[in-house]
GUMAR-675654 format. One record per residue (C-alpha): residue number from 1; x, y, z. Coordinates in steps of 0.02 Angstrom, whole numbers, plus 50000, padded with zeros to 5 digits. Example, Ala and Ser with C-alpha at 12.3 -4.5 7.8 and 13.67 -1.06 7.14 Angstrom:
<atoms>
<atom mimi="1" east="50615" north="49775" up="50390"/>
<atom mimi="2" east="50684" north="49947" up="50357"/>
</atoms>
This chain:
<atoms>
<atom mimi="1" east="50000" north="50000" up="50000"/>
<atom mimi="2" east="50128" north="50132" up="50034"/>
<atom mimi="3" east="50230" north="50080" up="49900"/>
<atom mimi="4" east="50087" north="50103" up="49775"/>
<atom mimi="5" east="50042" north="50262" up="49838"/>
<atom mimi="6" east="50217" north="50349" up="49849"/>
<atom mimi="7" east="50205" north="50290" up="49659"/>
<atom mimi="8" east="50038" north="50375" up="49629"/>
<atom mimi="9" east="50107" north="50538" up="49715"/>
<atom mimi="10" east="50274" north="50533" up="49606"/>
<atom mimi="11" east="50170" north="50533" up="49458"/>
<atom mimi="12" east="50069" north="50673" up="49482"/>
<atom mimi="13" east="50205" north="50770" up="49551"/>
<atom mimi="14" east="50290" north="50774" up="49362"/>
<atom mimi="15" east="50151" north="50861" up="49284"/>
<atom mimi="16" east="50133" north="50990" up="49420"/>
<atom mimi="17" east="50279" north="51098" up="49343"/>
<atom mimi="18" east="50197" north="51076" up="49162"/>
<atom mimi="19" east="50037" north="51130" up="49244"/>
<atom mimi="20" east="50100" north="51284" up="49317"/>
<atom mimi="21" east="50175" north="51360" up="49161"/>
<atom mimi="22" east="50021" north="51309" up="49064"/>
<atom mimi="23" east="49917" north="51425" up="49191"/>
<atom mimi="24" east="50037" north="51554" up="49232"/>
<atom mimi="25" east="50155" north="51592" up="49092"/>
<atom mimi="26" east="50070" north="51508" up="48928"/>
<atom mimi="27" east="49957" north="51623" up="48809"/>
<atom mimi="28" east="49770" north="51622" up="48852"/>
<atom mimi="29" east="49726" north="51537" up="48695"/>
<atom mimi="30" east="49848" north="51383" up="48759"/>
<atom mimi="31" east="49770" north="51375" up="48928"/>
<atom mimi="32" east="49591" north="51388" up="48845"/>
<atom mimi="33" east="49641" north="51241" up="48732"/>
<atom mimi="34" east="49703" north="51125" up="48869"/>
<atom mimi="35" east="49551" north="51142" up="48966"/>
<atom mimi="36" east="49432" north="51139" up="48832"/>
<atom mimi="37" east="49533" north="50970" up="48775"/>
<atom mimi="38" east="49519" north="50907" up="48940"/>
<atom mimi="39" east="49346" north="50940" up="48947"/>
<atom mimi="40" east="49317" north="50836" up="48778"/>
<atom mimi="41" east="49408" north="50703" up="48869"/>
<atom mimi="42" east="49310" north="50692" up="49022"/>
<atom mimi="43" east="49142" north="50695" up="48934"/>
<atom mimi="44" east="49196" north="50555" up="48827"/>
<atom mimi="45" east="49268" north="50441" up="48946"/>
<atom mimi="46" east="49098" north="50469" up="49043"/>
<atom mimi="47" east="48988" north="50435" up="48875"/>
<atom mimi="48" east="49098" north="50298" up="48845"/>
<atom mimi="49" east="49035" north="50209" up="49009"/>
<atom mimi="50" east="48855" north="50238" up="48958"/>
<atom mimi="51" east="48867" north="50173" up="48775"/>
<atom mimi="52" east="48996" north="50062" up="48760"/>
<atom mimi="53" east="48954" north="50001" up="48584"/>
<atom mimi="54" east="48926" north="50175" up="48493"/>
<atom mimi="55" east="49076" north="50276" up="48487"/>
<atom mimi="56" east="49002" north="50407" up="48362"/>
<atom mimi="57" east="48891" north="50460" up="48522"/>
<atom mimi="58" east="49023" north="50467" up="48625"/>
<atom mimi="59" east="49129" north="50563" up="48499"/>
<atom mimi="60" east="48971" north="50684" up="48449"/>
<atom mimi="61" east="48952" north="50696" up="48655"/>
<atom mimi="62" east="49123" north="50750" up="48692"/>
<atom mimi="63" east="49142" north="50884" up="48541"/>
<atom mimi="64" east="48974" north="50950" up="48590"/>
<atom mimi="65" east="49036" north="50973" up="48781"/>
<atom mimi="66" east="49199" north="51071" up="48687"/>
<atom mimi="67" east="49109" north="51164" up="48568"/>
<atom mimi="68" east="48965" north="51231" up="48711"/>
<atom mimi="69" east="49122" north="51261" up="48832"/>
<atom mimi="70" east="49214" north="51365" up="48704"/>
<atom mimi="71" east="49046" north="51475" up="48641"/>
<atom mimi="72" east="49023" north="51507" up="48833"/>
<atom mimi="73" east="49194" north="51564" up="48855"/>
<atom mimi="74" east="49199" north="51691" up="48709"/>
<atom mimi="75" east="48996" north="51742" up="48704"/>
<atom mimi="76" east="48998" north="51923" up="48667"/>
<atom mimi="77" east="48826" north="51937" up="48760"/>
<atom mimi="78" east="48686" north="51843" up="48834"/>
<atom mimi="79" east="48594" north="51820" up="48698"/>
<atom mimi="80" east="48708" north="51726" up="48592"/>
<atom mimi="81" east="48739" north="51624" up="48736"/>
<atom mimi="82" east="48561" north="51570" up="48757"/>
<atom mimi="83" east="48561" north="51535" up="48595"/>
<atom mimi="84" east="48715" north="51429" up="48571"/>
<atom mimi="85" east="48675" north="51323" up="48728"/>
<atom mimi="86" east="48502" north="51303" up="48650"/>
<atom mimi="87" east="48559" north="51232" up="48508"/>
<atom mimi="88" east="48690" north="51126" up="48601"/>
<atom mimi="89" east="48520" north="51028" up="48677"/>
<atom mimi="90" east="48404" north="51021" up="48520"/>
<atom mimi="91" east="48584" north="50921" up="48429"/>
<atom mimi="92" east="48641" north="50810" up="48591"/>
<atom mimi="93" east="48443" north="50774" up="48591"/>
<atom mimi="94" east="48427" north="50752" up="48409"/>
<atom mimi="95" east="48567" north="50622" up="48428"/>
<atom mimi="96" east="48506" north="50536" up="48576"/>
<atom mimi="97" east="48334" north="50510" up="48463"/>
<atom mimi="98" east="48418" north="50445" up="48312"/>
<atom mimi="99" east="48536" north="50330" up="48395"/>
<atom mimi="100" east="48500" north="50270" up="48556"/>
<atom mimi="101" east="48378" north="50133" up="48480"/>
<atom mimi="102" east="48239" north="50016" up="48565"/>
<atom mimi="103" east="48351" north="50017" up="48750"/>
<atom mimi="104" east="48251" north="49962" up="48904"/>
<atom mimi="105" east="48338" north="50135" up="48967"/>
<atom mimi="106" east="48294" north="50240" up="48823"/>
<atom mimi="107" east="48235" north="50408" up="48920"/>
<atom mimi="108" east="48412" north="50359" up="49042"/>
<atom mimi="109" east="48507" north="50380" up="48927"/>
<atom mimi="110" east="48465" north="50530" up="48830"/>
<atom mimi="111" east="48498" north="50615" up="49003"/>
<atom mimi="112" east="48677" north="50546" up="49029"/>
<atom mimi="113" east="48702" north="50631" up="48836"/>
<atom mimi="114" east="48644" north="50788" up="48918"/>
<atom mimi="115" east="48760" north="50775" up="49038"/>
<atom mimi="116" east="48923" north="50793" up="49000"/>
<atom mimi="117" east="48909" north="50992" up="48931"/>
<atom mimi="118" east="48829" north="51057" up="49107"/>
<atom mimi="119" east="48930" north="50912" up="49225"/>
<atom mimi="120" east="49100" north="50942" up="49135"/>
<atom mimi="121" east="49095" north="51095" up="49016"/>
<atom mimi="122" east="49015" north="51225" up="49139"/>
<atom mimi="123" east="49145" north="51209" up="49293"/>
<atom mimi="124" east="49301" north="51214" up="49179"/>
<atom mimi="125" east="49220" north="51353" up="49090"/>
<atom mimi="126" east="49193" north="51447" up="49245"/>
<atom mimi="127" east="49396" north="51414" up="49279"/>
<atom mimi="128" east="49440" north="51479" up="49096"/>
<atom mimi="129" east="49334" north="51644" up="49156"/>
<atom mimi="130" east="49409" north="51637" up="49308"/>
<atom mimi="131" east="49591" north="51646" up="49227"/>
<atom mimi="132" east="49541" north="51806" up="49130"/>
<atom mimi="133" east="49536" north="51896" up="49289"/>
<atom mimi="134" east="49642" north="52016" up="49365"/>
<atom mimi="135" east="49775" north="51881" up="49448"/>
<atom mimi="136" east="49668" north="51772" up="49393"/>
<atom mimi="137" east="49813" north="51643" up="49368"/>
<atom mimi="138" east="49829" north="51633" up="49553"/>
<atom mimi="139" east="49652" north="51607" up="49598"/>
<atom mimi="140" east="49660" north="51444" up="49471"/>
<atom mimi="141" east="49811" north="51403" up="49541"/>
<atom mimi="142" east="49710" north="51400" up="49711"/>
<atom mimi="143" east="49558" north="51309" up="49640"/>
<atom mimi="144" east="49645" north="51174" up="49582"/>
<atom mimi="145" east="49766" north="51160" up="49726"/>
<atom mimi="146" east="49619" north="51167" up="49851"/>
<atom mimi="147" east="49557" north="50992" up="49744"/>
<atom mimi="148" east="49708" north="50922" up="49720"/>
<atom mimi="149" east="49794" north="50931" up="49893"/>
<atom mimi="150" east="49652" north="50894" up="49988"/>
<atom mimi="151" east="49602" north="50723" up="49877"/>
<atom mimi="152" east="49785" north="50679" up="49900"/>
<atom mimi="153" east="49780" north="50719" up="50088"/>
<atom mimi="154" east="49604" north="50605" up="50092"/>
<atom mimi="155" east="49701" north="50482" up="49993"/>
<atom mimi="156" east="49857" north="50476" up="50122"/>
<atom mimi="157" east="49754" north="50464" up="50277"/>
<atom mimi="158" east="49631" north="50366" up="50194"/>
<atom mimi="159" east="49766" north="50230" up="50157"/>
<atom mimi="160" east="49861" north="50225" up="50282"/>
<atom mimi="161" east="49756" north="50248" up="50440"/>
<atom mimi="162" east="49575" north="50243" up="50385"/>
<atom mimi="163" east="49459" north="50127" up="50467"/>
<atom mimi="164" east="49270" north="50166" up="50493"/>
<atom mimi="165" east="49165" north="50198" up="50313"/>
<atom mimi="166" east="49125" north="50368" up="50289"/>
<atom mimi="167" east="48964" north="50335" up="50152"/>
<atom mimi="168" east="48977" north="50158" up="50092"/>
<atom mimi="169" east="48845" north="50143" up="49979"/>
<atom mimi="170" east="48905" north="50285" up="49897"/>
<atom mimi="171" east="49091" north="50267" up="49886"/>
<atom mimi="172" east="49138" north="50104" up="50019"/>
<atom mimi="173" east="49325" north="50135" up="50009"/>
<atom mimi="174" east="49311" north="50318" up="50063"/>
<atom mimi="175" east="49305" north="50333" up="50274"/>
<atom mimi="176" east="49301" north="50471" up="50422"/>
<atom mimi="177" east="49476" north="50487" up="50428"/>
<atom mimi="178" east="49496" north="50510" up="50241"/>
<atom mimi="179" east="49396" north="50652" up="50241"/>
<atom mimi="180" east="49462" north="50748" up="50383"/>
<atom mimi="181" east="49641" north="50732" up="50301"/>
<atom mimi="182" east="49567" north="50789" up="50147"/>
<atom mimi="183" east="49483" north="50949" up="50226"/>
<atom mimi="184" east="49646" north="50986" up="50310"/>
<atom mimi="185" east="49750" north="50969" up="50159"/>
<atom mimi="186" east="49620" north="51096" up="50072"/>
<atom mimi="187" east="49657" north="51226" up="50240"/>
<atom mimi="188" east="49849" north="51202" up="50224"/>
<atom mimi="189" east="49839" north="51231" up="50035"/>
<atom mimi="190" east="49740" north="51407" up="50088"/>
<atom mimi="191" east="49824" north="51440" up="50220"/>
<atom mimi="192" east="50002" north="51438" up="50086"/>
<atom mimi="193" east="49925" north="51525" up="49955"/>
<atom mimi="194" east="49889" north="51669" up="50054"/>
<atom mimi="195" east="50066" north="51679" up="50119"/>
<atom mimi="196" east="50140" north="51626" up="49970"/>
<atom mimi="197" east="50041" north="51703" up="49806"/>
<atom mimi="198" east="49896" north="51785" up="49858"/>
<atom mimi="199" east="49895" north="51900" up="49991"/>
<atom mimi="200" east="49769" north="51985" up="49952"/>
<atom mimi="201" east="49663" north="51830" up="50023"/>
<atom mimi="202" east="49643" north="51884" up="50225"/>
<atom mimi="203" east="49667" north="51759" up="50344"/>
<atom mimi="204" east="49503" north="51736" up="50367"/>
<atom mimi="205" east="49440" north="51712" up="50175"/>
<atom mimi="206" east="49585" north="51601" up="50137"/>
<atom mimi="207" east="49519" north="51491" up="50281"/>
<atom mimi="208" east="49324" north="51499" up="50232"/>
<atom mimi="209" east="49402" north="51457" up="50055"/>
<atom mimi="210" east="49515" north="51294" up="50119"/>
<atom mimi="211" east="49343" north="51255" up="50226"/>
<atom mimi="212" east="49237" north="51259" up="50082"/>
<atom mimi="213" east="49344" north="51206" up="49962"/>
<atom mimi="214" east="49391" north="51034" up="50066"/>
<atom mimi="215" east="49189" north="51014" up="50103"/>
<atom mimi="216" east="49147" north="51023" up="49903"/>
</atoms>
């Protein structure tokens, strides 16, 4: 078990560097294309669960997810935007009609097709307009340090010292102890970022932000 997760930790450690210069010192139009690729990735390796045998769904699913994420980003005003995610749902539902077929979960699955855009594309699109703001860089940095240091800091207490199930039917290898190291990871991520890159987070915000952040 440890071995196996000082492994896991090594890995993600070598992207962190990439990750950093891809939010902090890369053009906006590289950081918009990573996360818009990442969010084509996500939605198809989520439609790909759902229909296993039809990859033309799960291909239409995940460029649909892109292209609404992308339109959302750059919408010069609430009306086109109303209008583009409008026609995002009359396609994904037009495809869901034409090829889901005679399936016992028919209605099911149309839903899990409308998924993936609000699920996937609407969060990272909120963290592309999050990055256009003033030191905006640093509040993504935060977001996704807030995620990632408290799931590893679930995952390291989890492993090594968890013991009583925290929501089995829900996730049974998650417990109490997990969780608490993962909301502590989130306040000591917080807690850096205001000393380290953004002091214009109080005290008191960056710990509301660490609590909230660890909770979500």
């Amino acid at each position: 078990m440890r071995s196996n997760l000082g492994k896991r930790i090594a890995s993600a450690a070598v992207l962190i560097p990439l990750v950093l210069w891809i939010i902090l010192k890369a053009p906006a139009w590289l950081f918009m294309a990573v996360i818009s690729l990442c969010a084509a990735l996500c939605a198809w390796e989520l439609l790909r669960m759902v229909f296993k045998e039809q990859p033309l769904v799960q291909f239409a699913g995940a460029l649909m997810t892109m292209v609404g994420m992308l339109h959302t980003r750059y919408a010069g005003n609430a009306h086109d935007l109303a209008a583009a995610w409008m026609v995002l749902l009359i396609v994904l539902a037009t495809i869901g009609l034409i090829s889901l077929g005679r399936y016992p979960s028919y209605y099911s699955r149309i839903g899990w097709l409308l998924v993936p855009p609000f699920y996937i594309g609407l969060p990272l699109t909120a963290l592309a307009l999050l990055h256009a703001e003033p030191e905006g860089a640093a509040w993504v940095v935060l977001a996704l340090t807030l995620a990632f240091v408290g799931d590893t800091g679930g995952y390291v207490v989890g492993s090594l010292w968890g013991t009583r199930k925290l929501a089995p039917t829900i996730s049974p290898n998650k417990t109490v102890q997990g969780a608490a190291g993962g909301l502590m990871g989130s306040l000591i991520a917080a807690v850096i970022a205001h000393v380290w890159y953004l002091p214009s987070v109080s005290w008191i915000g960056a710990l509301g932000l660490g609590f909230v952040g660890g909770v979500a």
